[in-house]
C-alpha positions in Angstrom: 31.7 -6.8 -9.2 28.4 -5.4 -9.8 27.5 -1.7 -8.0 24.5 -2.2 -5.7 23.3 1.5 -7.4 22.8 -0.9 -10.5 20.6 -3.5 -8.7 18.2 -0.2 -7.9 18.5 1.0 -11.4 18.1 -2.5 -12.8 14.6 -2.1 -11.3 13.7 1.3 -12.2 14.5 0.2 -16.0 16.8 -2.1 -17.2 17.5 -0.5 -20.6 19.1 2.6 -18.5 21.9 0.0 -17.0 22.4 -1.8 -20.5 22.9 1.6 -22.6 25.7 3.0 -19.4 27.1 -0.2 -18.9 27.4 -2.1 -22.1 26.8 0.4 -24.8 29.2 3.3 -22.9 26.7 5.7 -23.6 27.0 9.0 -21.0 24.1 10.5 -19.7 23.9 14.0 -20.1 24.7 16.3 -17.1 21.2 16.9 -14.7 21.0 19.2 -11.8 19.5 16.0 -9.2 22.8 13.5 -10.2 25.3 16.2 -9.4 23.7 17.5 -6.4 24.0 13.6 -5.4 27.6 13.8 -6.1 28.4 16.8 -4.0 26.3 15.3 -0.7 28.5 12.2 -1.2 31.9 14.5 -1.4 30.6 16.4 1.4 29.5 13.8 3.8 33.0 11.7 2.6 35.0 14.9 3.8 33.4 15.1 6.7 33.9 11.4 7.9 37.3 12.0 7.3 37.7 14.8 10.1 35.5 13.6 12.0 37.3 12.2 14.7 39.6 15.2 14.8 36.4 17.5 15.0 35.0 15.3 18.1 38.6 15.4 19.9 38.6 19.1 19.4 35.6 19.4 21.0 36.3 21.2 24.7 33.2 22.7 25.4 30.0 21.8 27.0 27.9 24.7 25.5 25.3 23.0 22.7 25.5 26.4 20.5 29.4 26.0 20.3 29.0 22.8 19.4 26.8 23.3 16.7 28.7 26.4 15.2 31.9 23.8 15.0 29.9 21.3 12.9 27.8 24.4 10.9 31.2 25.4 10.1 33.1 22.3 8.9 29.9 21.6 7.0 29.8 24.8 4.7 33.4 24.3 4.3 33.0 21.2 3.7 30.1 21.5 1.2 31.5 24.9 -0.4 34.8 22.7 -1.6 32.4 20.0 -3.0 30.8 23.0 -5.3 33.5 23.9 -6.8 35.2 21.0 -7.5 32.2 20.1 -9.5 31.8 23.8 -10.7 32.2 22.5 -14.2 29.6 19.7 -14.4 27.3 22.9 -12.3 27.9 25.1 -15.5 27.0 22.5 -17.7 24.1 21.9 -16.2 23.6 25.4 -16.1 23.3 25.9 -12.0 24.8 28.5 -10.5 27.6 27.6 -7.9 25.3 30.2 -5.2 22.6 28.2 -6.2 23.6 25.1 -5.6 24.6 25.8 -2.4 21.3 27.7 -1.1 20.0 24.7 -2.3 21.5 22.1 -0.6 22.8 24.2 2.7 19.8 23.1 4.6 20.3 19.2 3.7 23.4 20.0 6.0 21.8 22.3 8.8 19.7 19.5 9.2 23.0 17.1 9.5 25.1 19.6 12.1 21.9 19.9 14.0 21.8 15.8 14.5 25.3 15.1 15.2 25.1 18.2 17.4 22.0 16.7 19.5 23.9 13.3 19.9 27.1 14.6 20.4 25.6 17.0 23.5 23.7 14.5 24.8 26.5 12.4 25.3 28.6 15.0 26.8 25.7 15.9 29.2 25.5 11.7 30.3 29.0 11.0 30.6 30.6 14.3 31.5 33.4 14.1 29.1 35.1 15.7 26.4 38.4 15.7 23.8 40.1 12.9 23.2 37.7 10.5 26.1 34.7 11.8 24.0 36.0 10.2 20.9 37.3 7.0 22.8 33.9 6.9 24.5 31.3 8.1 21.9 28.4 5.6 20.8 27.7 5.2 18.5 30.3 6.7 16.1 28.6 7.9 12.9 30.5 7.0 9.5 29.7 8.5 5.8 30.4 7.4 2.7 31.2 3.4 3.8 32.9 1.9 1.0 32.0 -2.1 1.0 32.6 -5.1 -1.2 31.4 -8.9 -1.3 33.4 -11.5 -3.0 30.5 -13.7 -2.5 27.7 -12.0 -3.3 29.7 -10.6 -6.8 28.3 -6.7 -5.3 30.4 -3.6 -4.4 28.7 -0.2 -3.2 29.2 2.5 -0.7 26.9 2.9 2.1 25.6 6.4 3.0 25.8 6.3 6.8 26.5 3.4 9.5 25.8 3.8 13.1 28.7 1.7 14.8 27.5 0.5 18.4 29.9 -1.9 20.3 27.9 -4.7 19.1 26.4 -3.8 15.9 26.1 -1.5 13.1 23.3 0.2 11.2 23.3 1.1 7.7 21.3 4.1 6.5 20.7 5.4 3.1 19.9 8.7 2.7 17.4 9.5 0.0 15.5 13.2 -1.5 12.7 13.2 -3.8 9.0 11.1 -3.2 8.4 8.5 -0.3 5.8 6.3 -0.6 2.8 6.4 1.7 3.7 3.0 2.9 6.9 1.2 2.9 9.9 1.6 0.7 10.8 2.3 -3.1 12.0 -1.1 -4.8 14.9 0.2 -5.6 15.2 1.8 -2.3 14.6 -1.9 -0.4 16.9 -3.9 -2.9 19.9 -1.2 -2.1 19.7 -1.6 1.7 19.5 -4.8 1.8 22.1 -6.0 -0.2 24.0 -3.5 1.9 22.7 -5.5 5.0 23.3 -8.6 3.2 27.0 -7.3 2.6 27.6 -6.5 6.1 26.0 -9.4 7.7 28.9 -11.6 6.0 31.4 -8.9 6.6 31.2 -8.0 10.4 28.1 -8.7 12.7 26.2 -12.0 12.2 23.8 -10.9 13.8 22.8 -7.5 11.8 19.2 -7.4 10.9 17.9 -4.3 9.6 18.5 -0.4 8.5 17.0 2.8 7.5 16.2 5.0 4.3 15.5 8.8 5.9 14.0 10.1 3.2 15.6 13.9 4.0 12.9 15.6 2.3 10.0 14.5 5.0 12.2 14.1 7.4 11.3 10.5 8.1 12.9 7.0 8.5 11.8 3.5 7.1 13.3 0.7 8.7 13.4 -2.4 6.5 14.6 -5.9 8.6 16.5 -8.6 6.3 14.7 -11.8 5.9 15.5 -14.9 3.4 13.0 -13.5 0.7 14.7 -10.3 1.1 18.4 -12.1 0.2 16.8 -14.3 -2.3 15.7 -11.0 -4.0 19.5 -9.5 -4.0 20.8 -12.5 -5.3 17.8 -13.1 -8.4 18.3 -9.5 -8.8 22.2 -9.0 -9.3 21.7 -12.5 -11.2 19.4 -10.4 -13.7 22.0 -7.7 -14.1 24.9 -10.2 -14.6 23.2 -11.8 -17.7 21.8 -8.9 -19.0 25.4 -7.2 -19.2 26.6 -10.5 -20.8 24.0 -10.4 -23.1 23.9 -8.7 -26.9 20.1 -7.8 -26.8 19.5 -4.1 -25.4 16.3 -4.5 -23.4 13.3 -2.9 -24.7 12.1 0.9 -23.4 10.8 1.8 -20.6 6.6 2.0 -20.9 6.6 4.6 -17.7 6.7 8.1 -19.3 7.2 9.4 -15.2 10.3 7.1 -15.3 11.3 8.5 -19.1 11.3 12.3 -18.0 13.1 12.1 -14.8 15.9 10.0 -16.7 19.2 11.7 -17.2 19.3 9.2 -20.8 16.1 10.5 -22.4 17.4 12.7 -24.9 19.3 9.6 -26.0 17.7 6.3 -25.0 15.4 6.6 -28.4 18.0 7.0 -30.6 19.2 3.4 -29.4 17.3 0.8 -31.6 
């Protein structure tokens, strides 16, 4: 099965997906891709407790409430650190760093679930175990999801589960812009759309990127151009993997210095 990351990197530069995939090559170690790997251990630790955290919960008081999820969140992110303290060093960030660095990502996360989780309490007057049973939607990280069909694997960043549907969001830092979504942003969710259309509600439709550093989300609605994209697009990774001819480089020197391969890619004829 083909990640749906490579469908989005497929479009930022095919060469990039040939060179990991095909040739083995291994990028070196940058500051942006290991920050990315500690949000997703993070955010999958906290999905894991997170029904314990929301039974737990026997207060009304939104302050208390927030220092129980400000708390599980720097534990949380503090274990991710260093159990990538050696890709940190390598990349020459300190572990203090890296943490001032990304605390406020996950400030920005307790505050959220906070606000929900309150205003919930507040509506239906509940808490403990009937908050848990009653809470809507339930918010899930790290949503690991495959499709047999569609030949694509990948793991979603956040679903909103409501009785009747679900909606995926992928959580992005970095540029936005001015008007509507990143290719490789808009190929992403909606295979993951696609994915969970044929998986568990029919009738799912559309999703988000919240681009975390503007504090904004894009909502981008499925429609058959949309799947006939996913479907050219993973078709286009498939026979490039299968093929002997590593594509040609990259002509956009903003994609060549933000890529983790540039110290290598020319060495590749």
């Amino acid at each position: 099965m083909i990640p749906v990351t490579s469908l989005s990197s497929y479009l930022f530069c095919p060469r990039s997906i040939y060179l990991t995939r095909v040739l083995k090559v291994k990028p070196l170690p940058k500051k942006a891709i290991i920050k990315g790997t500690i949000k997703h251990n993070t955010f999958d630790y906290m999905n894991k407790v997170q029904e314990k955290i929301v039974k737990n919960i026997q207060t009304k008081d939104i302050e208390e409430i927030f220092k129980i999820y400000n708390q599980n969140y720097s534990q949380a992110l503090r274990s991710a650190i260093i159990n990538n303290k050696a890709l940190l060093r390598k990349a020459k960030l300190p572990l203090i760093e890296a943490f001032k660095q990304m605390w406020p990502l996950f400030q920005k996360e307790s505050k959220f679930i906070t606000k929900h989780i309150h205003g919930f309490i507040t509506l239906h007057n509940v808490v403990g175990d009937k908050l848990w049973e009653l809470l809507t939607p339930k918010i899930k990280s790290e949503v690991r999801i495959q499709s047999k069909k569609f030949e694509l694997r990948g793991v979603i960043d956040k679903l909103e589960v409501f009785p009747q549907k679900v909606v995926p969001i992928e959580m992005k830092s970095g540029k936005m812009m001015r008007k509507g979504l990143w290719p490789g942003h808009r190929i992403q969710l909606a295979a993951y759309l696609l994915m969970l259309r044929e998986k568990h509600i029919k009738t799912i439709s559309s999703g988000f990127i919240h681009y975390m550093d503007h504090d904004e989300k894009r909502e981008l609605t499925l429609n058959p151009f949309l799947t006939e994209e996913v479907i050219e697009t993973k078709n286009k990774v498939v026979n490039m993997l299968k093929s002997k001819n590593l594509p040609d480089f990259c002509q956009n020197k903003n994609k060549c210095n933000s890529c983790s391969l540039k110290p290598i890619c020319y060495s590749y004829k």
